[in-house]
N, C-alpha and C positions, 0 to 999 in steps of 0.2 A: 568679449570684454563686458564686466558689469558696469554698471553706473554708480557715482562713488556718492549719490544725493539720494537715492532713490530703491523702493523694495524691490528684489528680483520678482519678477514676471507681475509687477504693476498692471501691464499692459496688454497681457494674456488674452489672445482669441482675437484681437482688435486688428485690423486693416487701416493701413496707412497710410495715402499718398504725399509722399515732396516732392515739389516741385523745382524745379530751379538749383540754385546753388545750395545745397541744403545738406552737405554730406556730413556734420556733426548733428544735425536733426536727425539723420534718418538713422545712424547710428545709434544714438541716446534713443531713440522708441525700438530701435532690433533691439537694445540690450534689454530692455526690459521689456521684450515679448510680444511686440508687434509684430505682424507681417505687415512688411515699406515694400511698396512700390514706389521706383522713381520717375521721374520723366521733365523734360525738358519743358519752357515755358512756349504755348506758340500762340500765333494768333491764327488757325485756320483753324476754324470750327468743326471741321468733319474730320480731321485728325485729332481734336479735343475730343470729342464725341465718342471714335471709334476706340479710342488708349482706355478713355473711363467704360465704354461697355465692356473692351478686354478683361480690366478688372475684375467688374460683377460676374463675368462669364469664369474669369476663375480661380477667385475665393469667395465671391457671395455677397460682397457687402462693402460697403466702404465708412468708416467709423470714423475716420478724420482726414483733414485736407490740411497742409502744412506749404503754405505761396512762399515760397522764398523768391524773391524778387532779383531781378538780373539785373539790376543797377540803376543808371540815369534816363534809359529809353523810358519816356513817360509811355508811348503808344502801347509799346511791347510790354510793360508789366502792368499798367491798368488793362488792358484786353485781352492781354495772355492771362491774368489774373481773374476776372470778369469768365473768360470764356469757362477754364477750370472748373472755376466755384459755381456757376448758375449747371454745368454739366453734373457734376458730384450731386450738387443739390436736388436738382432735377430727375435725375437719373436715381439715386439709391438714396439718399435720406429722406425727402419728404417721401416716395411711393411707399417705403418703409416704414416707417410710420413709427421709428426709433431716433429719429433726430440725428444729431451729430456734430462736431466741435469742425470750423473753419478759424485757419488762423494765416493771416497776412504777415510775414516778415518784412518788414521796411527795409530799404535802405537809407543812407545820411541823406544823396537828392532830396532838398524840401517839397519840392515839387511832386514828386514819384509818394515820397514817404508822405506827406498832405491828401492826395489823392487815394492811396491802398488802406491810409487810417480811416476817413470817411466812408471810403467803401464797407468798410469792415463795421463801423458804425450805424449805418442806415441799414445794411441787410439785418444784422442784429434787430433791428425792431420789425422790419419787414418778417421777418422769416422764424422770430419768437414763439409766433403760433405753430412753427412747426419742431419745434424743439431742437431748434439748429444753433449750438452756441458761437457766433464772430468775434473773434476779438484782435489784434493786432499786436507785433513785436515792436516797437523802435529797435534801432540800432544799437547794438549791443554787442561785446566778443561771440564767437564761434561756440564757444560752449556755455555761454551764459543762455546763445538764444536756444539752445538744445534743451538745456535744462526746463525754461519756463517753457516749451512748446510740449515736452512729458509732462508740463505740469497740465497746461491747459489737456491735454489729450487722457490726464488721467481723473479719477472720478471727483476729486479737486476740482476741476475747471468745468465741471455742471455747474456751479454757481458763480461761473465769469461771463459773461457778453457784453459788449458792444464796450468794453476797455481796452485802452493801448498800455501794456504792460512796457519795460522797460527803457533804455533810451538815458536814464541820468538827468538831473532838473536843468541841467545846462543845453542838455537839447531838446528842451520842450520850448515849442514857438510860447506855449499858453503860462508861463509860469511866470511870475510878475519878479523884477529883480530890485532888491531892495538895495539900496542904498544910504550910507551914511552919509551928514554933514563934514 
């Protein structure tokens, strides 16, 4: 199936990991030419470890990380999330020396979605030097968040990090509500 936003093979040659609940992401990047690998969120580090070197063992690279978040378990999506993204990172973008797009999908949990934004914020300045772009989803439909995660994944989103895309002004904690007399 193509994608009804987006130019066929946008995303040619590119490697892709989702995590988590992310099956309209991982779709929206196959249609336009990614190889997706999927995988579950976990917190054991030597099963994180051993999935992402499977990866590099065999296609060679890993070009983006797409966290779709498991819901309201703060533990499970902040260090299932944490452990992912410091592996990808560690493992094939920085020794690469080609950078790479991480992107956080939130969920509504303020808690969860507060904590995966921030993350996604601070490594962005951390890891700038190494040309790794972070950025985050708020909550948004199935295919909206599909849409901007091609977007960030595609040569567009070189010039996004360390913003929370989506979400609607009514669920941003930061947006000041105006009121009439």
């Amino acid at each position: 199936m193509s994608s009804r936003i987006f130019a066929p093979g946008l995303l040619d040659g590119q490697v892709a990991i989702v995590s988590g609940a992310g099956e309209a992401v991982a779709a929206e990047l196959e249609a336009l030419g990614a190889r997706v690998v999927t995988c579950a969120i976990s917190e054991d580090e030597n099963e994180v470890d051993a999935f992402v070197d499977g990866v590099l063992e065999g296609h060679g690279r890993i070009d983006t990380l797409i966290n779709c978040s498991p819901g309201d378990d703060l533990r499970l999506a902040l260090e299932g999330t944490w452990l992912l993204t410091h592996a990808v990172a560690t493992k094939a973008m920085i020794p690469d020396s080609r950078g790479g797009k991480i992107v956080n999908v939130t969920p509504a949990a303020p808690t969860v979605r507060a904590a995966l934004e921030n993350l996604a914020r601070v490594l962005s300045i951390e890891w700038a030097r190494f040309d790794i772009k972070l950025t985050a989803i708020a909550p948004v439909e199935p295919q909206e968040t599909a849409w901007l995660a091609a977007f960030l994944a595609s040569p567009a989103g070189d010039y996004v990090s360390g913003a929370v895309l989506g979400g609607g002004l009514e669920a941003s904690a930061s947006t000041p509500t105006l009121r009439g007399d």
